[in-house]
N, C-alpha and C positions, 0 to 999 in steps of 0.2 A: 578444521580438517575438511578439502572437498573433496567428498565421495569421485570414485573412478568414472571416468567417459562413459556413459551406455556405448560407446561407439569403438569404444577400447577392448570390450568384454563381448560386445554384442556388432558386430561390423555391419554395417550396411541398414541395421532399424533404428528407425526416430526413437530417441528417446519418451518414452513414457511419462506424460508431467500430469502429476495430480492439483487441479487447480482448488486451492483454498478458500473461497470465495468471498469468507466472513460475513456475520453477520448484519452490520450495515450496508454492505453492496445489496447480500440479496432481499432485503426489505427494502431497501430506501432508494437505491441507483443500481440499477442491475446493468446498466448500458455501462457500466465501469466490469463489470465480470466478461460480459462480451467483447468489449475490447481488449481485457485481460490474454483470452484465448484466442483473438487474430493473431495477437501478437506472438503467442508461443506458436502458434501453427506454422503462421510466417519465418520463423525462427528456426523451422524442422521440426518441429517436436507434436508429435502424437497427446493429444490433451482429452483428458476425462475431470468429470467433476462428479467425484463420489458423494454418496451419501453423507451430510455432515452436520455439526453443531460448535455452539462456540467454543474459540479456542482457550476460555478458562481465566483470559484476562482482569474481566470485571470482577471476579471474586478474588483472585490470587493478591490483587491488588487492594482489598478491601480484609487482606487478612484469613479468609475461607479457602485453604489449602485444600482442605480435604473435598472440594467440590471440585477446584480447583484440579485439583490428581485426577478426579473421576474421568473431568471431558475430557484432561490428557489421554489416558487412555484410549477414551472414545476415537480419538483422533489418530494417534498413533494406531489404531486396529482399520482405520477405514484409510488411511494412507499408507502404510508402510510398503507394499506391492509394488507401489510405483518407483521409478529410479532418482524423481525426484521431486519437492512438494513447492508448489509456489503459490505465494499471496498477493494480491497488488495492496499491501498495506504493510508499512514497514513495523508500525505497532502490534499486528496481531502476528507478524515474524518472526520479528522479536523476542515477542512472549515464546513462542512456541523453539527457537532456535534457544537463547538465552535463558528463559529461565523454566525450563519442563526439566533440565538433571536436576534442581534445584527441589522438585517434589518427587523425586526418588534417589536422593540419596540414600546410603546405606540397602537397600533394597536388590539385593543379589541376583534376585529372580529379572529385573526389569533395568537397573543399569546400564548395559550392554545394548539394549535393544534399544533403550531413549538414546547412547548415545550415537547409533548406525541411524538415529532415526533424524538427530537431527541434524547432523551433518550435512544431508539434502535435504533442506531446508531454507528457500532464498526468498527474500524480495523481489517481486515482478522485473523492474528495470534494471536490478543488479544480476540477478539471471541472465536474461537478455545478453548484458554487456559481458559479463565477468565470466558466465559459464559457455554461453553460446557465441560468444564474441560477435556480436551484433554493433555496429558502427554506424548504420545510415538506417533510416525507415522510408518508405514511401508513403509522404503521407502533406497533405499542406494545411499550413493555418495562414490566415491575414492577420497580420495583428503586433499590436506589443504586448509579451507577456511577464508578469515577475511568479519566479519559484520561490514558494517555501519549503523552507526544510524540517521536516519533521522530526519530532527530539529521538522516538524510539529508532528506527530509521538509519539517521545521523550519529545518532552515538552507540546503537547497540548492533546495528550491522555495520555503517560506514557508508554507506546511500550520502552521497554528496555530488559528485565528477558522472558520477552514470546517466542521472536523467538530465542534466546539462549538456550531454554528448550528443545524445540522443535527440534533444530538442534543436540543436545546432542545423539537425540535417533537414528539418521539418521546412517545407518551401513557404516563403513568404512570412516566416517564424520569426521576429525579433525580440528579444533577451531583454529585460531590464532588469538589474539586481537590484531587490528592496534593502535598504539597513537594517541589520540585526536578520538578515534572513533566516539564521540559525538558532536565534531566539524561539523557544515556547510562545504556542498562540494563546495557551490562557486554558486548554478543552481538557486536555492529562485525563480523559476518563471518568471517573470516581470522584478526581479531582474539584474537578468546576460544579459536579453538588455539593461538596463536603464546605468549601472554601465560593459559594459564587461571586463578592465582590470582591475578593483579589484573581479570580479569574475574569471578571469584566474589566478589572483593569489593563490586564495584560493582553486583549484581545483588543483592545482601544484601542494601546500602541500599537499592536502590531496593523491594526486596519490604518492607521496613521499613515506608514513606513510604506505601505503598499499603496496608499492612493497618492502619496509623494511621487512616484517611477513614475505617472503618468500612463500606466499600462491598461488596458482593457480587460485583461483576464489573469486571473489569478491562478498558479498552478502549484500542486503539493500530491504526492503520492499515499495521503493517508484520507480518506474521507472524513473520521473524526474530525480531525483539523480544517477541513473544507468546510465541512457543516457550521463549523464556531465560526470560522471568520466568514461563511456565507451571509450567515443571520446576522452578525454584526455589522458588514456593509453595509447589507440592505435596510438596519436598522438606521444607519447615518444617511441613509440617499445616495449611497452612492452608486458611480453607472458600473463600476470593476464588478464583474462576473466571474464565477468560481466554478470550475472543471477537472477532473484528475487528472493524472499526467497521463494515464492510458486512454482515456479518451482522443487526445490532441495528438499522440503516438501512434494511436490504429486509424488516422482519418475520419474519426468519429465525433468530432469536435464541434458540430453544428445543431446538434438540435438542442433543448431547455440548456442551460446553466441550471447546477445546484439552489434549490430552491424557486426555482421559478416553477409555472405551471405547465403541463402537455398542453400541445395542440388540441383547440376543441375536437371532441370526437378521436382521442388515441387515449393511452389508457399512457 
């Protein structure tokens, strides 16, 4: 279900977007949550980043429901105000669109309110495209790049056609598709400690499939996945560099690559 137009109810104000920021943007690459918010700004939309924590994945997935419910909560009390809540990660979307009715079933009190809640609930770039109808950005890269797609993303919201669109309008932007681009990279979370040499295996291929395009940068909407297949290039030598799609989307696309180091003297 998508919640009604702030612009249907409310005529003439930017919609309200509470940006999600997750907890690997704001430790690890915060210049992916900056981009995050050009982009909605660019888009109309009035953006705040409340107070927050994580969105419950790591334990939900690991079987700890019950901590699991807690940050739900948490999250739903420090979002729900807004008219509508975005992530630039299609995994911590996911979780939180897909599977938060999933730790209040039966629960009469709370129900109702998870499901108004997550209803506005989107992915960065499918926002963009699917709610604000957003078609071109202004913004350029040099370069050849190949997208991954990421599983949560791809199968649990439908993140496919969006950031392909988007990246079409990007000046001096050229496309190479990898093989199996829809393939799992191997990172699943929880996953790649539980299991790590079948998640090395699976990160092999896909660093395989991507140094094959011939591309210089690598792009995918989920940083988890960035970070797995960043380390594993770099573990192979190889020159393909790894960026979020928001980066390259807000004209932000020039400073470090994932894992490389800052400029001496910037933080």
């Amino acid at each position: 279900m998508v919640p009604p137009s702030p612009t249907e109810t409310d005529a003439g104000k930017a919609p309200r977007v509470g940006l999600f920021c997750t907890c690997l943007v704001d430790t690890l690459r915060p210049s992916v949550g900056f981009a995050a918010a050009k982009l909605l700004e660019d888009a109309g939309c009035e953006v705040d980043v409340p107070r927050q924590t994580c969105c419950g994945q790591p334990g939900f997935n690991s079987g700890d429901r019950a901590t699991s419910r807690a940050l739900a909560e948490q999250v739903i009390a420090a979002f729900e105000s807004y008219d509508y809540v975005v992530a630039p990660s299609g995994s911590c979307a996911g979780m939180i669109k897909t599977h938060y009715p999933e730790l209040f079933v039966g629960d009469s009190h709370w129900v109702g309110r998870v499901d108004r809640f997550c209803a506005k609930v989107f992915e960065l770039v499918s926002f963009l495209v699917d709610v604000r109808g957003v078609t071109a950005v202004e913004a350029a890269f040099e370069g050849t790049v190949t997208y991954h797609d990421s599983c949560s993303g791809l199968r649990e919201l439908g993140v496919m056609r969006q950031p392909r669109a988007l990246l079409a309008s990007v000046e001096g932007l050229r496309l190479a598709e990898m093989e199996e681009a829809d393939t799992c990279c191997g990172f699943g979370g929880t996953f790649c400690v539980k299991y790590p040499a079948l998640s090395g295996a699976i990160v092999e291929r896909k660093a395989e499939h991507v140094e094959a395009t011939g591309a210089g940068t690598l792009l995918a909407g989920d940083l988890g996945c960035l970070m797995n297949m960043a380390g594993k290039l770099q573990r192979r030598g190889s020159p393909v560099r790894a960026r979020h799609v928001a980066e390259v989307l807000a004209g932000m696309g020039d400073g470090p690559a994932i894992g490389e180091p800052a400029p001496s003297g910037k933080a």
